[in-house]
CHARMM internal coordinates of N, CA and C (Angstrom, degrees):
IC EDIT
DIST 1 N 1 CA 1.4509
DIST 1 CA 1 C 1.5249
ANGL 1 N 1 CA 1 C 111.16
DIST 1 C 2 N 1.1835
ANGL 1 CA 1 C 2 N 109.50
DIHE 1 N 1 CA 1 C 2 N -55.44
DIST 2 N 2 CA 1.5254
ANGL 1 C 2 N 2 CA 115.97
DIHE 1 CA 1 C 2 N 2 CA 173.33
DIST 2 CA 2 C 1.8501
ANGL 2 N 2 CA 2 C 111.51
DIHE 1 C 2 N 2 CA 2 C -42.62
DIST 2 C 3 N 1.3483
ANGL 2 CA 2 C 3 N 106.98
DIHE 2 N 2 CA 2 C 3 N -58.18
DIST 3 N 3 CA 1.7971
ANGL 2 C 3 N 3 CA 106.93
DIHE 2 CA 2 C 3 N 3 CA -163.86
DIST 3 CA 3 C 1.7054
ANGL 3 N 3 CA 3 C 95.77
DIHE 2 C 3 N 3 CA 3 C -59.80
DIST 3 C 4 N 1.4866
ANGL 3 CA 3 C 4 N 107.44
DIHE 3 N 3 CA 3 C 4 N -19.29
DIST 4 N 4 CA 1.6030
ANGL 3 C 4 N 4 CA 94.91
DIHE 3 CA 3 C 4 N 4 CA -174.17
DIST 4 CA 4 C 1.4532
ANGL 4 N 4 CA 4 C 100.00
DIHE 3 C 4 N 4 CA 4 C -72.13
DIST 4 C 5 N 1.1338
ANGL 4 CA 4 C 5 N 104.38
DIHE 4 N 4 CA 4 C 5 N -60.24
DIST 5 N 5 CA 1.8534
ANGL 4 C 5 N 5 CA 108.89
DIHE 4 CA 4 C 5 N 5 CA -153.85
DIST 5 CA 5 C 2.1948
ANGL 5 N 5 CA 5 C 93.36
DIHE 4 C 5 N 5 CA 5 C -48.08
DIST 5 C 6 N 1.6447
ANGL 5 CA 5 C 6 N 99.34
DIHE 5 N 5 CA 5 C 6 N -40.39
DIST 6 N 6 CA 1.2751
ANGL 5 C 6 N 6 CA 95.23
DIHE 5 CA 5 C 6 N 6 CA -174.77
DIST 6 CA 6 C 2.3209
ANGL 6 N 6 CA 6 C 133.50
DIHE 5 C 6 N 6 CA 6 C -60.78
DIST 6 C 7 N 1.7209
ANGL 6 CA 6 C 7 N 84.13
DIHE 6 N 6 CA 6 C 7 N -16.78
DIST 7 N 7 CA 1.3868
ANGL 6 C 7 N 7 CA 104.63
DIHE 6 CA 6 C 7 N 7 CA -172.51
DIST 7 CA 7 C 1.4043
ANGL 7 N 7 CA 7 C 98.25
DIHE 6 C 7 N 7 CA 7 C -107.83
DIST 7 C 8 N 1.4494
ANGL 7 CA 7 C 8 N 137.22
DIHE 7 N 7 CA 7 C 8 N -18.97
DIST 8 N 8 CA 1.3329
ANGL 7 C 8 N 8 CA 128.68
DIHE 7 CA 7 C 8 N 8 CA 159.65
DIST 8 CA 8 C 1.8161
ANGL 8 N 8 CA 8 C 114.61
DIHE 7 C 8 N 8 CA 8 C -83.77
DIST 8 C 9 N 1.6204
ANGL 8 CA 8 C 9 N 131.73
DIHE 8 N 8 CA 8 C 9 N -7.69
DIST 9 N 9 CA 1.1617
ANGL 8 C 9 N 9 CA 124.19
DIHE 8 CA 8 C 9 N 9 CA 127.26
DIST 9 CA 9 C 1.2178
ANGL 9 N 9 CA 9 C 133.69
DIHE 8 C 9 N 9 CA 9 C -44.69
DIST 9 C 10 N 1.6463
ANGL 9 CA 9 C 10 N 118.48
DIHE 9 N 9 CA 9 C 10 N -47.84
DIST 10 N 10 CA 1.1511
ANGL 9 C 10 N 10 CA 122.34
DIHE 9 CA 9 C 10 N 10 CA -169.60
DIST 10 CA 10 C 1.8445
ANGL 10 N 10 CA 10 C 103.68
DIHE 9 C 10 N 10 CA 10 C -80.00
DIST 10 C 11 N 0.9967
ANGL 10 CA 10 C 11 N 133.58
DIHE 10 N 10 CA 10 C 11 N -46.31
DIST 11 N 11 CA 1.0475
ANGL 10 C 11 N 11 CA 137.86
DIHE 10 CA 10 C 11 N 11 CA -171.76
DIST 11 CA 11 C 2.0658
ANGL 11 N 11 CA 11 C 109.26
DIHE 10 C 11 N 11 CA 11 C -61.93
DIST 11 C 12 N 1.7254
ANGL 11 CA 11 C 12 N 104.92
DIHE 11 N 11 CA 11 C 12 N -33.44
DIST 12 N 12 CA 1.8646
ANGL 11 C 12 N 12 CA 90.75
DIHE 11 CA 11 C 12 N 12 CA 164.76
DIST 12 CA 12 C 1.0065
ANGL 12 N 12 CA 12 C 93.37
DIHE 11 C 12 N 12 CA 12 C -73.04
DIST 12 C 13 N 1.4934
ANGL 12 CA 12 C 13 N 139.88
DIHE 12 N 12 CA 12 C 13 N -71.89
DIST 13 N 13 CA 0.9842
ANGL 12 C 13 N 13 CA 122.75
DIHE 12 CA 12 C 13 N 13 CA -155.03
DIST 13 CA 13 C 1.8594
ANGL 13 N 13 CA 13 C 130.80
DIHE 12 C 13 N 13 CA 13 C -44.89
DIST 13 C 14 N 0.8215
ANGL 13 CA 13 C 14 N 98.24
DIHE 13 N 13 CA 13 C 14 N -10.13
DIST 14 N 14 CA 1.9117
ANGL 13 C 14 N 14 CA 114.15
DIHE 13 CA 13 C 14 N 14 CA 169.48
DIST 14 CA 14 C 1.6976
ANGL 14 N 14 CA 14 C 100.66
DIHE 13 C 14 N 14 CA 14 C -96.16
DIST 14 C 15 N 1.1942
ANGL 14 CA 14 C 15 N 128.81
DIHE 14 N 14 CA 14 C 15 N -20.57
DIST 15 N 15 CA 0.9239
ANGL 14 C 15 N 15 CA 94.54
DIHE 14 CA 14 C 15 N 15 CA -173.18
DIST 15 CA 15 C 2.0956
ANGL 15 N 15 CA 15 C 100.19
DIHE 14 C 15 N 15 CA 15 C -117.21
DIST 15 C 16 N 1.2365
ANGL 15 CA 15 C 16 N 91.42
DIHE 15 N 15 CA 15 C 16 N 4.94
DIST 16 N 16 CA 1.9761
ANGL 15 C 16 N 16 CA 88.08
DIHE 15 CA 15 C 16 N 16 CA 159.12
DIST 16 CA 16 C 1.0966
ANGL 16 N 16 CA 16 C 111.53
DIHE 15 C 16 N 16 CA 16 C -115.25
DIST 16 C 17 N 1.4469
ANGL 16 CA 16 C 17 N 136.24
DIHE 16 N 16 CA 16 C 17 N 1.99
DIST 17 N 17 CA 1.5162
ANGL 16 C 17 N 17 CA 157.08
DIHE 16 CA 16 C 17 N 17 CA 140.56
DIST 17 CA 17 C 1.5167
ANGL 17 N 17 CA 17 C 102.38
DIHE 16 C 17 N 17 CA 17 C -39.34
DIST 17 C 18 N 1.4915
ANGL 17 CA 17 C 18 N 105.20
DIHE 17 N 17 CA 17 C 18 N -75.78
DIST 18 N 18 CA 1.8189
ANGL 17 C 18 N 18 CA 121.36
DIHE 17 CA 17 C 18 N 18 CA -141.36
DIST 18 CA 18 C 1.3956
ANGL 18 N 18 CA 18 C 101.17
DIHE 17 C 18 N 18 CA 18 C 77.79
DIST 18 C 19 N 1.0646
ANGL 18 CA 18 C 19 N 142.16
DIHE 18 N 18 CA 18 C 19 N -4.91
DIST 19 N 19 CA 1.5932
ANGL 18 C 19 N 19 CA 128.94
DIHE 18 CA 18 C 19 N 19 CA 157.71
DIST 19 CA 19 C 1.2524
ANGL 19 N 19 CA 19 C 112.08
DIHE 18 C 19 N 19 CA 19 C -47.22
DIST 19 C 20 N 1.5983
ANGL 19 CA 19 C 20 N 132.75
DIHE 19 N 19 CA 19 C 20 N 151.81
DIST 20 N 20 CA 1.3804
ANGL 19 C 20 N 20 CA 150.66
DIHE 19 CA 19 C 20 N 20 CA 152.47
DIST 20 CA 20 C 1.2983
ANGL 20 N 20 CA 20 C 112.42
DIHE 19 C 20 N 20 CA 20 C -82.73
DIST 20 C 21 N 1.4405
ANGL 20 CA 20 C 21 N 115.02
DIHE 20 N 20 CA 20 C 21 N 157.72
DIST 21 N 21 CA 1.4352
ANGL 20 C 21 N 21 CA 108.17
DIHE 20 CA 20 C 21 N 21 CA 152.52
DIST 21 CA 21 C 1.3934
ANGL 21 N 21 CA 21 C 131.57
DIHE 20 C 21 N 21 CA 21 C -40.47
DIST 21 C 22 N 1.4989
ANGL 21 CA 21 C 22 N 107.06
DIHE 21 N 21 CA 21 C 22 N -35.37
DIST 22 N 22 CA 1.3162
ANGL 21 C 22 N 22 CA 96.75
DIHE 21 CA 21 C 22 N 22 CA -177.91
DIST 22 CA 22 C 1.3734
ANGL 22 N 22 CA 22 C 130.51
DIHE 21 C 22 N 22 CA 22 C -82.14
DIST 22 C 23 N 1.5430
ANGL 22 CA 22 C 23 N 95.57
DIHE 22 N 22 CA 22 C 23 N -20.52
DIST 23 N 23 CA 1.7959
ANGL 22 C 23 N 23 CA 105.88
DIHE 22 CA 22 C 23 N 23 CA 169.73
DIST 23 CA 23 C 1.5729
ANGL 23 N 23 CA 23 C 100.23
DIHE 22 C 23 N 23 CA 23 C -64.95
DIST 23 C 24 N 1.3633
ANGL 23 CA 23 C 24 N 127.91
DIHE 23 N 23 CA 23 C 24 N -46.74
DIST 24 N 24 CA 1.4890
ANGL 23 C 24 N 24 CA 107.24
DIHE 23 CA 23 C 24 N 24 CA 179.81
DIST 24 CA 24 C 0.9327
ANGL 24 N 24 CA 24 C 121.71
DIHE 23 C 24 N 24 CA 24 C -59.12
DIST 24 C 25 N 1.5621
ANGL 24 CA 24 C 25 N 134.57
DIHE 24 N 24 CA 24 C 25 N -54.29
DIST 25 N 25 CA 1.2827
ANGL 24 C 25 N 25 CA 136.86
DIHE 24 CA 24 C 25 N 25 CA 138.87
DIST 25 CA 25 C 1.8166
ANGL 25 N 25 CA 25 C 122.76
DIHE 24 C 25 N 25 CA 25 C 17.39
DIST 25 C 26 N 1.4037
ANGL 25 CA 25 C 26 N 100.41
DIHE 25 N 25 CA 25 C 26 N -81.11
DIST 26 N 26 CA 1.3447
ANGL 25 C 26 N 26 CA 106.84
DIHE 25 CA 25 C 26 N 26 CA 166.44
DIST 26 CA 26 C 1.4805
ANGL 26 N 26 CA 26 C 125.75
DIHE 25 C 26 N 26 CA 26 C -74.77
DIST 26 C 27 N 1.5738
ANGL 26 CA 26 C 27 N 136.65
DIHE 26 N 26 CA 26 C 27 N -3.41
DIST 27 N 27 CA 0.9988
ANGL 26 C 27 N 27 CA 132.33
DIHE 26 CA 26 C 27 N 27 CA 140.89
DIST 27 CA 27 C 1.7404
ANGL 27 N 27 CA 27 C 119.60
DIHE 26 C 27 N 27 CA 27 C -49.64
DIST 27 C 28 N 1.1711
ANGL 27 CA 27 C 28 N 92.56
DIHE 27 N 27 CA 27 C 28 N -50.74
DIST 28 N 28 CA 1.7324
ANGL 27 C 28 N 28 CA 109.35
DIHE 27 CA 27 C 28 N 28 CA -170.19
DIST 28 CA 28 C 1.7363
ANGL 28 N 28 CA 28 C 104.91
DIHE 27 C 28 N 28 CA 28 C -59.94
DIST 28 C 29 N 1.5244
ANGL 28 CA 28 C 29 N 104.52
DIHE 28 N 28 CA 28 C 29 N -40.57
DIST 29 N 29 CA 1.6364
ANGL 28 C 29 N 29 CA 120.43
DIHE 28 CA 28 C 29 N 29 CA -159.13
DIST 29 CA 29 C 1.2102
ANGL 29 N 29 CA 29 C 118.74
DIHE 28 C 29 N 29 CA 29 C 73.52
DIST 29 C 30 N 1.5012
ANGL 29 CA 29 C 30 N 114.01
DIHE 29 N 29 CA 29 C 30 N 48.02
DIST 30 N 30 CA 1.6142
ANGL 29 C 30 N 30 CA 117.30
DIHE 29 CA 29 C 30 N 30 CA 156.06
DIST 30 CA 30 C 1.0300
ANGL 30 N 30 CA 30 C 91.26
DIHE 29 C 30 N 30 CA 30 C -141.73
DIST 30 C 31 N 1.7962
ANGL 30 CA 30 C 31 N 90.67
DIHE 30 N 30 CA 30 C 31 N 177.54
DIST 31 N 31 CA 1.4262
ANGL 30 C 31 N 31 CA 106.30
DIHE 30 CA 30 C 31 N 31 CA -179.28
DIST 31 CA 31 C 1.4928
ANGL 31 N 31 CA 31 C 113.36
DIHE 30 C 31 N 31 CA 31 C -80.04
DIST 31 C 32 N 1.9353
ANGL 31 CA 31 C 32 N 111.65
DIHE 31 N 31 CA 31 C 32 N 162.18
DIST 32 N 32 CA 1.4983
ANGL 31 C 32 N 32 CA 92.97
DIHE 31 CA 31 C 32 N 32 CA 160.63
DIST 32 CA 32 C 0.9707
ANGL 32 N 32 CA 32 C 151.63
DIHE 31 C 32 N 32 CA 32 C -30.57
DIST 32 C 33 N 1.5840
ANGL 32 CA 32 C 33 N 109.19
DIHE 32 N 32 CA 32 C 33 N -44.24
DIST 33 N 33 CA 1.4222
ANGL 32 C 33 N 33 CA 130.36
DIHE 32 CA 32 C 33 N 33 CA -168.49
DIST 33 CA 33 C 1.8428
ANGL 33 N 33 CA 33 C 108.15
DIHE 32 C 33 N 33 CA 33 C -71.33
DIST 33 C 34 N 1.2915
ANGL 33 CA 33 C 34 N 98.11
DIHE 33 N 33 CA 33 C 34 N -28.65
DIST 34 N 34 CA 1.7645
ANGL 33 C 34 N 34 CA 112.82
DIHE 33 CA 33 C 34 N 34 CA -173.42
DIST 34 CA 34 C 1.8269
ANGL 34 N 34 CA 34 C 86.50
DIHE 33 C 34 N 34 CA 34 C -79.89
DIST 34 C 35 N 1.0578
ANGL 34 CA 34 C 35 N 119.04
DIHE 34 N 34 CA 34 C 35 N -62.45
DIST 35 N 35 CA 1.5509
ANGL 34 C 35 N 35 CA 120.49
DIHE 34 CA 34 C 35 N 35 CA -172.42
DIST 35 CA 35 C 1.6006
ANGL 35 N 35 CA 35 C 105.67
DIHE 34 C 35 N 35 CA 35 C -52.51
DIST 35 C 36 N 1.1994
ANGL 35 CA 35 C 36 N 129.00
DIHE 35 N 35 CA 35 C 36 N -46.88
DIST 36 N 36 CA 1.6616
ANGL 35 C 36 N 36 CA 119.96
DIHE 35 CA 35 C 36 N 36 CA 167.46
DIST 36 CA 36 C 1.6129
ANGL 36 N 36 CA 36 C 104.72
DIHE 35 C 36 N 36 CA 36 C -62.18
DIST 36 C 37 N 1.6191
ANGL 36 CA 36 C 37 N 128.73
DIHE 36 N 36 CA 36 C 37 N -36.15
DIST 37 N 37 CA 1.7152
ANGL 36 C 37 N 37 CA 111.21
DIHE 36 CA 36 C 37 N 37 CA -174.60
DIST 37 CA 37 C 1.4783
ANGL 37 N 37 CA 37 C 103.40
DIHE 36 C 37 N 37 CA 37 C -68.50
DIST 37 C 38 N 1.5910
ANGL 37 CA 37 C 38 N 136.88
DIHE 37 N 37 CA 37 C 38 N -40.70
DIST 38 N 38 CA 1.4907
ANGL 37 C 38 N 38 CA 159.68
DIHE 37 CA 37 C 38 N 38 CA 170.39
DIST 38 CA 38 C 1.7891
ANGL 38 N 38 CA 38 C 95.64
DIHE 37 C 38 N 38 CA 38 C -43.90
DIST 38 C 39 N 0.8538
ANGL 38 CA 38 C 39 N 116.52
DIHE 38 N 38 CA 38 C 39 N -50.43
DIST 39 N 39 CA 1.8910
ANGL 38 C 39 N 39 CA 110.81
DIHE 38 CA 38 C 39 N 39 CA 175.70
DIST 39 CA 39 C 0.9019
ANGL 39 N 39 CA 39 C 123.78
DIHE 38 C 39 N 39 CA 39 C -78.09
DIST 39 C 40 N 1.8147
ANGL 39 CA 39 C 40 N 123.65
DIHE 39 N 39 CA 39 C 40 N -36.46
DIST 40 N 40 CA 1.1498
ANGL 39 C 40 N 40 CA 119.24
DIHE 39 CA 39 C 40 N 40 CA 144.82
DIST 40 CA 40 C 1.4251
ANGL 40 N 40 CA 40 C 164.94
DIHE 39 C 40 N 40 CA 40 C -2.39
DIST 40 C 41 N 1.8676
ANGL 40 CA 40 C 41 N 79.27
DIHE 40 N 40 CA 40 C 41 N -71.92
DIST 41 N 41 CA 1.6093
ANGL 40 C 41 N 41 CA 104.16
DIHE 40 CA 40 C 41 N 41 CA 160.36
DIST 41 CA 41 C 2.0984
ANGL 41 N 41 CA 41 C 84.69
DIHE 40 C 41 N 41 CA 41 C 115.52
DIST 41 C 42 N 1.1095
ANGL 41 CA 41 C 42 N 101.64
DIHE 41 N 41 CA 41 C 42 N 2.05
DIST 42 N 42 CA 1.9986
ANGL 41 C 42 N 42 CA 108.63
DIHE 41 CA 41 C 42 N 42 CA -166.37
DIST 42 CA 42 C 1.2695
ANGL 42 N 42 CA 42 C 98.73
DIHE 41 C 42 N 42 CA 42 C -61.36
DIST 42 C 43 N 1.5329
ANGL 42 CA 42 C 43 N 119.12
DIHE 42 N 42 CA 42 C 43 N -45.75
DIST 43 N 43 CA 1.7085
ANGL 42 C 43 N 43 CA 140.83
DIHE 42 CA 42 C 43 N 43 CA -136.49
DIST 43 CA 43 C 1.2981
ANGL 43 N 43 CA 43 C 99.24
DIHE 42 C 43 N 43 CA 43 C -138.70
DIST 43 C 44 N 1.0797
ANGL 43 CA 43 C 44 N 128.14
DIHE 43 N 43 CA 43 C 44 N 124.78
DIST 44 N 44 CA 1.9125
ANGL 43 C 44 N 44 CA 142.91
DIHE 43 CA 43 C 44 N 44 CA 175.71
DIST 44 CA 44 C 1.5439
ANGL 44 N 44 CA 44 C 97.69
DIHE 43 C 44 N 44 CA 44 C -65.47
DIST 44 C 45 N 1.2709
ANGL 44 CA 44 C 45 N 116.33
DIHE 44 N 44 CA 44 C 45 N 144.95
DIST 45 N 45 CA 1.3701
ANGL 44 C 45 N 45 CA 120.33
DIHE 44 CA 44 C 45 N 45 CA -169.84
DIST 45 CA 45 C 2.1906
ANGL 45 N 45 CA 45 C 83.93
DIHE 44 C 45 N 45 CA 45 C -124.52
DIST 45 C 46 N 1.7412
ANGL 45 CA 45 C 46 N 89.68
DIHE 45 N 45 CA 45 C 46 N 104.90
DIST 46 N 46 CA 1.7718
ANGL 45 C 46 N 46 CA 90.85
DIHE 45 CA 45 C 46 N 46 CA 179.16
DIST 46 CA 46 C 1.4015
ANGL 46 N 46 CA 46 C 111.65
DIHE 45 C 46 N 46 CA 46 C -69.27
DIST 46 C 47 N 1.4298
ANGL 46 CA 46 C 47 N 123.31
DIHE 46 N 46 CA 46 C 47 N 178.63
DIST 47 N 47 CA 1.0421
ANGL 46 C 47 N 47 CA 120.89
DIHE 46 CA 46 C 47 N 47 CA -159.58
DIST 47 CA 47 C 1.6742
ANGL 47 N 47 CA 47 C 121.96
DIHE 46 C 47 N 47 CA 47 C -76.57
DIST 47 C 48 N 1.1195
ANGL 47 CA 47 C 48 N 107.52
DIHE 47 N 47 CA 47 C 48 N -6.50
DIST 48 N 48 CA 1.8143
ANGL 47 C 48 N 48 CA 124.65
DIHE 47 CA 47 C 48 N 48 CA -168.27
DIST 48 CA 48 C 1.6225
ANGL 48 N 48 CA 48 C 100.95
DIHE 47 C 48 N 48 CA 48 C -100.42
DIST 48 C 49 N 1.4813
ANGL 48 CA 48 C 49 N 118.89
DIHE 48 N 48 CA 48 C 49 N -45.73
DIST 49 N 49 CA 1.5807
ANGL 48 C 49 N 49 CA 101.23
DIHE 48 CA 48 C 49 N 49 CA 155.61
DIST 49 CA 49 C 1.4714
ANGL 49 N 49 CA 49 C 132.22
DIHE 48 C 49 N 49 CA 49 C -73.22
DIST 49 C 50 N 1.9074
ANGL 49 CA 49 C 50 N 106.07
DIHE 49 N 49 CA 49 C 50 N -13.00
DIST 50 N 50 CA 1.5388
ANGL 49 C 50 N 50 CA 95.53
DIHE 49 CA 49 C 50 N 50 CA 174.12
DIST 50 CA 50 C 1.3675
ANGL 50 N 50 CA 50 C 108.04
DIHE 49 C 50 N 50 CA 50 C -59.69
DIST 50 C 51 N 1.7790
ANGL 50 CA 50 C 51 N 113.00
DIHE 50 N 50 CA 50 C 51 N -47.99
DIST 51 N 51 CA 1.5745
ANGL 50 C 51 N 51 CA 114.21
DIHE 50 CA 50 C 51 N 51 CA -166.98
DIST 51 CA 51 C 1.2691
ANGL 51 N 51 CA 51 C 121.19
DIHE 50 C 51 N 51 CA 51 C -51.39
DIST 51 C 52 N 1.6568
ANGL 51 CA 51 C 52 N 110.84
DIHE 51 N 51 CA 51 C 52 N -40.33
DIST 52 N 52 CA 1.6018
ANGL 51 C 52 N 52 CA 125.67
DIHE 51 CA 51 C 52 N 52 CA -174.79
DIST 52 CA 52 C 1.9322
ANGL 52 N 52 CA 52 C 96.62
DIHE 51 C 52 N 52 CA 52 C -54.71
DIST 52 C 53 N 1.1196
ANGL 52 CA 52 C 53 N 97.31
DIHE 52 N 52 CA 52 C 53 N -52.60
DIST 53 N 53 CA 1.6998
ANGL 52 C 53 N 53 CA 120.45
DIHE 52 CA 52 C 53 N 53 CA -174.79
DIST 53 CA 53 C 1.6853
ANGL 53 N 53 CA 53 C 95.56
DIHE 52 C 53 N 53 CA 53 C -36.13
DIST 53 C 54 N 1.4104
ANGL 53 CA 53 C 54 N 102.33
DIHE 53 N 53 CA 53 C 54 N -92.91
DIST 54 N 54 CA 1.2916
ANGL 53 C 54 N 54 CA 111.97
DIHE 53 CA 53 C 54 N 54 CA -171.95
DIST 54 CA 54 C 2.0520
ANGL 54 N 54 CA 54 C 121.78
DIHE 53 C 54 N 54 CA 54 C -50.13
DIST 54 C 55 N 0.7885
ANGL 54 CA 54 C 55 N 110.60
DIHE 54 N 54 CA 54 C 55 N -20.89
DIST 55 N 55 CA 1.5267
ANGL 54 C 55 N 55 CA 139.18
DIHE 54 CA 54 C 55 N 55 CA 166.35
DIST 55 CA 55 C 1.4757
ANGL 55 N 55 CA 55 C 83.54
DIHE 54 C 55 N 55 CA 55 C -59.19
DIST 55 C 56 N 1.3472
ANGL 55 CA 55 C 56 N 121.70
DIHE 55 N 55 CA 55 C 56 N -85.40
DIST 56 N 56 CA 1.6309
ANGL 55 C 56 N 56 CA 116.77
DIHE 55 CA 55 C 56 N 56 CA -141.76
DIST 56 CA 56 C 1.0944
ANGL 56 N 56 CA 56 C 95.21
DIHE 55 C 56 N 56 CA 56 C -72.69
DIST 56 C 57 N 1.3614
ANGL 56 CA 56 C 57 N 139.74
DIHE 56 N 56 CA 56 C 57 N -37.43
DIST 57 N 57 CA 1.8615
ANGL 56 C 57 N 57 CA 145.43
DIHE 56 CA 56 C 57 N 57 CA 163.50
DIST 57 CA 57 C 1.5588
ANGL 57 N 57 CA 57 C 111.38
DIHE 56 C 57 N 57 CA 57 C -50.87
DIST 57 C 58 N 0.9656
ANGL 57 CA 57 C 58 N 117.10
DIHE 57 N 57 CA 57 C 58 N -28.93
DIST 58 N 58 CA 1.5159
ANGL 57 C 58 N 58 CA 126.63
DIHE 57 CA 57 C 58 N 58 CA 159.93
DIST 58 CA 58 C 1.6994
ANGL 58 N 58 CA 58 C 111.66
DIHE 57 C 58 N 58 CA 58 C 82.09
DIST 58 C 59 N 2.0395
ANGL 58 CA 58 C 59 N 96.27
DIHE 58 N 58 CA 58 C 59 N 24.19
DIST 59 N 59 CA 1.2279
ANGL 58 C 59 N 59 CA 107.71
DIHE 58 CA 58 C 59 N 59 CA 155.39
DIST 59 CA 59 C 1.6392
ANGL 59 N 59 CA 59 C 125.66
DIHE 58 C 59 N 59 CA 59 C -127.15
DIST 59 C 60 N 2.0876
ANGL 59 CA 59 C 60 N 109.16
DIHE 59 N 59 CA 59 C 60 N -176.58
DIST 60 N 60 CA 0.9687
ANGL 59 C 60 N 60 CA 90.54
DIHE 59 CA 59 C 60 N 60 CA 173.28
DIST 60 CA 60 C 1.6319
ANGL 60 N 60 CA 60 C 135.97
DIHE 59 C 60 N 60 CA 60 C -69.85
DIST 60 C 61 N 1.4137
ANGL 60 CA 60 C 61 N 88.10
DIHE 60 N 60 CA 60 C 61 N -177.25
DIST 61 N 61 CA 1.9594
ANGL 60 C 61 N 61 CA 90.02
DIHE 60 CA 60 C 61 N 61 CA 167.57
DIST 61 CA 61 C 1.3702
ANGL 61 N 61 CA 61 C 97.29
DIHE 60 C 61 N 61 CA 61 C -76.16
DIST 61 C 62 N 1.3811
ANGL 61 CA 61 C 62 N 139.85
DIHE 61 N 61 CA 61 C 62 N -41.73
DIST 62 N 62 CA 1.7049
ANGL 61 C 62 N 62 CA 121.32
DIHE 61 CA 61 C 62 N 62 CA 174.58
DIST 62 CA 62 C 1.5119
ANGL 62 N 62 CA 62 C 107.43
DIHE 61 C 62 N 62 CA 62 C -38.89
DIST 62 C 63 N 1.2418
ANGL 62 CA 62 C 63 N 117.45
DIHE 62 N 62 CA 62 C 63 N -72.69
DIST 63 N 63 CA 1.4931
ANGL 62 C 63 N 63 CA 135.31
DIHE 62 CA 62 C 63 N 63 CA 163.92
DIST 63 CA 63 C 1.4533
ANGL 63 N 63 CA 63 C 108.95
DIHE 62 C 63 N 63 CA 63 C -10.21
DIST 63 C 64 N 1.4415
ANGL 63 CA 63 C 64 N 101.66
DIHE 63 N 63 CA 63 C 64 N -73.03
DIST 64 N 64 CA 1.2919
ANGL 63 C 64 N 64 CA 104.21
DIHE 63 CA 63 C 64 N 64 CA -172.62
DIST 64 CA 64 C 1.8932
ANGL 64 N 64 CA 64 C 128.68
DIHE 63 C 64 N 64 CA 64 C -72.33
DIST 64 C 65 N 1.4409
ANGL 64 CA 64 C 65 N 90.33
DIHE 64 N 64 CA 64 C 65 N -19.77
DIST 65 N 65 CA 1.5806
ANGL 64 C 65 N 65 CA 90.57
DIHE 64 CA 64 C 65 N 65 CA 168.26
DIST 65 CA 65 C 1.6989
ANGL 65 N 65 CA 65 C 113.03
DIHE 64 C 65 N 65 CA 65 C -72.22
DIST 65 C 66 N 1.1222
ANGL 65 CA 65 C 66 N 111.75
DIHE 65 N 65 CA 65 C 66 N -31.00
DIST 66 N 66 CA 1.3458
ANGL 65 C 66 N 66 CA 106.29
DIHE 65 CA 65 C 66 N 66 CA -173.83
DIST 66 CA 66 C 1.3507
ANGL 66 N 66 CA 66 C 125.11
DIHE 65 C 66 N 66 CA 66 C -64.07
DIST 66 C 67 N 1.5925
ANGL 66 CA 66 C 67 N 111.53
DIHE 66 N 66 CA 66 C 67 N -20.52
DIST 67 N 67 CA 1.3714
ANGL 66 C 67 N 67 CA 124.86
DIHE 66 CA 66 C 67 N 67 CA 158.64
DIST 67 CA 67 C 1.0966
ANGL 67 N 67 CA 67 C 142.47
DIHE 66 C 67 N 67 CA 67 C -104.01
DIST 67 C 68 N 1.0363
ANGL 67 CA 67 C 68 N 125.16
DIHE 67 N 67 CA 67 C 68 N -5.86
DIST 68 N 68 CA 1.8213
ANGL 67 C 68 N 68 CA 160.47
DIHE 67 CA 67 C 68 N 68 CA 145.11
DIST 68 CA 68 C 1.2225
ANGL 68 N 68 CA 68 C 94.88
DIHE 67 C 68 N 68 CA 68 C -48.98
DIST 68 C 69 N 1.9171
ANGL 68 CA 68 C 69 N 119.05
DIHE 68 N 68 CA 68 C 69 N 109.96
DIST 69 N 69 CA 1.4052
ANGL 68 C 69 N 69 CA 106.83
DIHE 68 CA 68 C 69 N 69 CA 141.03
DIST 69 CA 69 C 1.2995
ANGL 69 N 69 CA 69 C 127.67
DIHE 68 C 69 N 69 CA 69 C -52.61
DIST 69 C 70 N 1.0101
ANGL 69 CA 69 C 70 N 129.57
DIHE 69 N 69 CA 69 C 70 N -49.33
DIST 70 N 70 CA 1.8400
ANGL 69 C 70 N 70 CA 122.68
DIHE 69 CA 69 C 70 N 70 CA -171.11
DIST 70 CA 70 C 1.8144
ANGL 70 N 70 CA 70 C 111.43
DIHE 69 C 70 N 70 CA 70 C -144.06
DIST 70 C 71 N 1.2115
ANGL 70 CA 70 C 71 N 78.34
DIHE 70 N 70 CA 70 C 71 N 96.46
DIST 71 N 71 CA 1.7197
ANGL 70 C 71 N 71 CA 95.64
DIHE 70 CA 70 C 71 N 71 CA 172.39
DIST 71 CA 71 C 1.5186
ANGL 71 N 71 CA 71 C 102.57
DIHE 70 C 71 N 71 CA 71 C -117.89
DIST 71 C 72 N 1.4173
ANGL 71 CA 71 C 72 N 105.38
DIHE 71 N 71 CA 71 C 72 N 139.82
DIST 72 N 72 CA 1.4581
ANGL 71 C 72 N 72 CA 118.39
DIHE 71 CA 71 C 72 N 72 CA -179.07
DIST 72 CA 72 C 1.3557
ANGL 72 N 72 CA 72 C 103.20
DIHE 71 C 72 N 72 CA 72 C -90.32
DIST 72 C 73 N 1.7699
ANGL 72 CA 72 C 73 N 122.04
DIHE 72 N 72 CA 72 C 73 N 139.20
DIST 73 N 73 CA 1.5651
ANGL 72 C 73 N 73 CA 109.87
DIHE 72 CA 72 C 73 N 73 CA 169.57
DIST 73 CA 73 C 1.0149
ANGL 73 N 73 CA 73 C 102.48
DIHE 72 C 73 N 73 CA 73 C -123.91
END
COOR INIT
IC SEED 1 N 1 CA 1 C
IC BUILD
């Protein structure tokens, strides 16, 4: 439930952005493929891409943990 609510954030935000995955990607500093395991819930999202994360979502890290499978704090 969580990777959804977290990948249907990410997905407006690409599309009132015009960013791609892969531009988030390189915000974050992984690859796509790491940014789809990170939404998942596959790959721990550390604490410097949660912030970037929630920043570009234009919420908090409370916010954002709650929909983030696996963020490290």
């Amino acid at each position: 439930m969580a990777s959804t609510q977290l990948k249907r954030a990410i997905e407006h935000f690409k599309v009132d952005s015009g960013k791609t995955s892969a531009d988030i990607a390189m915000m974050l500093g992984v690859t796509r493929q790491t940014l789809d395991s990170k939404i998942l819930g596959q790959t721990p999202i550390n604490f410097k891409q949660a912030k970037t994360l929630a920043d570009m979502l234009g919420m908090t890290l409370d916010e954002l943990y709650t929909i983030a499978p696996k963020v490290e704090q």
